[in-house]
N, C-alpha and C positions, 0 to 999 in steps of 0.2 A: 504494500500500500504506500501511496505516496500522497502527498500534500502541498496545492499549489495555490498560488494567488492569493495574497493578503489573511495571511495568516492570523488566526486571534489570541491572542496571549494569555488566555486564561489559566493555565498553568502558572504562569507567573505573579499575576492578579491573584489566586488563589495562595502562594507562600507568601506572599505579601500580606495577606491577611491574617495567615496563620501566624506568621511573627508578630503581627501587630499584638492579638490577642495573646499571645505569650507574654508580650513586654508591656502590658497595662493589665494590673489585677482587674476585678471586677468594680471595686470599690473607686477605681479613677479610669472607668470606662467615662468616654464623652457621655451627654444625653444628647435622645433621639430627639425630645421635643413630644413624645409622644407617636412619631411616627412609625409607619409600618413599612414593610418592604414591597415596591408594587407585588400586583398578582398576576400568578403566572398564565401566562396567554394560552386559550382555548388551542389546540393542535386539532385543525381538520386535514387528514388523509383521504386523497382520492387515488383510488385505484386505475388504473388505464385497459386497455383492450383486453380480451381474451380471458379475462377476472373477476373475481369480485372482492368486496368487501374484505372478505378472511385473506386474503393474502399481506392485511395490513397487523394481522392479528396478534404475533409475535412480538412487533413493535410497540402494539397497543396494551398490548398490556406491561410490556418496561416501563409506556411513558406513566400512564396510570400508577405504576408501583413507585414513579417519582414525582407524583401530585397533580399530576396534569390532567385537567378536563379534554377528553379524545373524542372526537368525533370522526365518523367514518361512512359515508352515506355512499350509498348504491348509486356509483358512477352511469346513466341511463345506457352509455354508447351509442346514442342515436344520431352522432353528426355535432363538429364543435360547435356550431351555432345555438343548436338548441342545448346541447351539453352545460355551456360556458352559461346558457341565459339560467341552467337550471340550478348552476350552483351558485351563479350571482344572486338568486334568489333564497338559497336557502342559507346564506352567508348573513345577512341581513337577521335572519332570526336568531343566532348564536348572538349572547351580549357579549362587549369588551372586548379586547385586545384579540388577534388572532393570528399563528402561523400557519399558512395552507403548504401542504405537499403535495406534490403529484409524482406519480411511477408512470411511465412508458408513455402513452395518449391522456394520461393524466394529467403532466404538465402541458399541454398541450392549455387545457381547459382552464388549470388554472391562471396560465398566462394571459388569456383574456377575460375568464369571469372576477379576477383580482383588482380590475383596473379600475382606477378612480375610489376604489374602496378605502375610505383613510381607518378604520379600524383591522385594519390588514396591513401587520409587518414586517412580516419576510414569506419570502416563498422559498421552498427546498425543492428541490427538480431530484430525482433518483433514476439514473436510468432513464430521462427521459426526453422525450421534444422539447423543446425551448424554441418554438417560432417567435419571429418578428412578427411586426406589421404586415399585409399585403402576401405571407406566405401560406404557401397548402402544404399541409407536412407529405405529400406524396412525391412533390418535386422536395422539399425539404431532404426527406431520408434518399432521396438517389445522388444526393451532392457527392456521400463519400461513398466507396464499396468498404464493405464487409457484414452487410446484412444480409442473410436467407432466409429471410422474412416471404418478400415477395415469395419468392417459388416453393413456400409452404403453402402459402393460402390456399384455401380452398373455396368458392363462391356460393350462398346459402339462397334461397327465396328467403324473405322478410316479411312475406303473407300481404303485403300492400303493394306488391310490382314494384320495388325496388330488391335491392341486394344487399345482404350479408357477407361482412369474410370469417371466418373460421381459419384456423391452423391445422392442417391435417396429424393427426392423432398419432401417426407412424414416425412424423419430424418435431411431435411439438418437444419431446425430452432434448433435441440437439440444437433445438432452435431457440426456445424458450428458458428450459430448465434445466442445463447442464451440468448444474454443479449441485444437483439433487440425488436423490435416490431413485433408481429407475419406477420403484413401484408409486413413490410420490407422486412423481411425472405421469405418473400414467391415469390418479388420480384427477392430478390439475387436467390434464387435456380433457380426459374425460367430462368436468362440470366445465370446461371454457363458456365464455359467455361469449358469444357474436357479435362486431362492432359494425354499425352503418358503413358500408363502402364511403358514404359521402363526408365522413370522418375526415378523407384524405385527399379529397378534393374542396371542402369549404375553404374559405381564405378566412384565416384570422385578422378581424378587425381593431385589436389592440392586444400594448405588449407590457404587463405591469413592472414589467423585470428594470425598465428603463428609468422607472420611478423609486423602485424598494428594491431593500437588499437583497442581496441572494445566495442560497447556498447549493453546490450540486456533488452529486456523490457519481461518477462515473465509473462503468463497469467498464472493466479493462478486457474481458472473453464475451461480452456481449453478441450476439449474431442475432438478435432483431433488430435493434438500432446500432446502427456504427456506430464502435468507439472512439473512432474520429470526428463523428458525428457531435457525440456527445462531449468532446471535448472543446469542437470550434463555438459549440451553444456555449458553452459554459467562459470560458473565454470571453465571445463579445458580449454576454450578460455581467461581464465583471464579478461572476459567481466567487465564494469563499469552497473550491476545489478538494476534494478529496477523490483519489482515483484508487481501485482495489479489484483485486483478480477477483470476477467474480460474472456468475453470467446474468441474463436480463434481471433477473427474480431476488435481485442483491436485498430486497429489504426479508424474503425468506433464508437467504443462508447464511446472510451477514446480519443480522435485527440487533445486535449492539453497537454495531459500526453506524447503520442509520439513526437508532435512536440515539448514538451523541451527537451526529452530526444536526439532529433535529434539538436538541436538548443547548444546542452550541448555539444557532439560529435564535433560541426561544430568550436563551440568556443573553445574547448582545441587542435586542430587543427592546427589553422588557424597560 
């Protein structure tokens, strides 16, 4: 694993503090005044394509076990448009402070349902699209090769005369979940959820990233999205970078690795 672009010093901010409270007993602690420490920011996780909800579940319950109110709602997959407007909506009902994540087509969503929201302070990308303005993440992901993505899909009826993709079941463990247990993989393929083809041809109409900080965890064996892919997003987003061997599903085989990297987000923040 590696560590790039503006690194936060919390390590150090932390012995620092530890020394302080070493060298002042209790009884010539400053006063607060009465005040309290802000509160810790809601964490909404969106899932992206081919998933649902429980793949965030690992993570969720670390962040929980470290105080954090998690939310995790049922990503629709019906097309960024309607996607972005459904989570711009349900973002409004969470009160207070809030950090959003997204995995795979997940950041996709959150990159434009985020925007303009001033109760929203950082986004963490995992694994995922980071478009601009004016981009379709279908020309987005053919900029770099090393995705096999494409020649996994599979095409579904949608039951309303448009089109479903799927990942055929035979490639989803080499495509998808590499660094799983084959029987897992065989699991996840099996409940995949089907994402609107029009996913990948809408244009996203905004990009919050340009406005709020950012964090992104890049999977270094990825083969749905390039990891060159995922490293140019992360770059011109000006993302706080962490890159680690790991394939698309990094927030299931790495879930300590994301929950600091999300917990790190929450803390420079708050």
């Amino acid at each position: 694993m590696s560590i790039s672009r503006r690194p936060l010093l919390l390590g150090a901010a932390a012995a620092a503090g530890a020394l302080a409270a070493t060298a002042l007993p209790a009884s010539a602690a400053p006063a607060t005044g009465g005040r309290t420490s802000a509160p810790k920011p809601t964490v909404v996780l969106v899932h992206g394509a081919f998933a649902d909800a429980s793949s965030w579940s690992a993570v969720t319950s670390r962040l929980q076990k470290a105080g954090y109110t998690v939310v995790a709602p049922a990503n629709p997959l019906r097309g960024l448009t309607s996607d972005a407007a459904y989570l711009s909506a349900l973002l409004k009902t969470i009160d207070g402070p809030k950090v959003v994540v997204g995995h795979s087509y997940g950041g996709a969503v959150i990159t434009q349902a985020t925007a303009g929201d001033p109760s929203v302070k950082a986004l963490v990308y995992v694994a995922a699209f980071v478009p601009d303005k004016g981009e379709q993440l279908g020309e987005l992901a053919a900029r770099f090769p090393g995705s096999q993505l494409n020649d996994a899909l599979q095409p579904l009826p949608d039951g309303s005369g448009g089109t479903d993709l799927a990942i055929q079941t035979a490639k989803f463990h080499a495509v998808f979940t590499a660094d799983l247990p084959a029987s897992t993989s065989a699991l996840l393929g099996a409940s995949q959820r089907p994402i609107s083809a029009a996913a990948f041809t809408d244009v996203t109409t905004a990009a919050a990233w340009h406005d709020l900080p950012s964090w992104a965890v890049v999977a270094a064996q990825d083969r749905a999205i390039a990891p060159d892919l995922e490293r140019f997003e992360a770059k011109r987003a000006g993302s706080h970078t962490v890159v680690v061997d790991s394939s698309h599903v990094v927030m299931i085989s790495h879930p300590d690795l994301v929950t600091r990297v999300i917990k790190s987000a929450a803390s420079a923040t708050s």
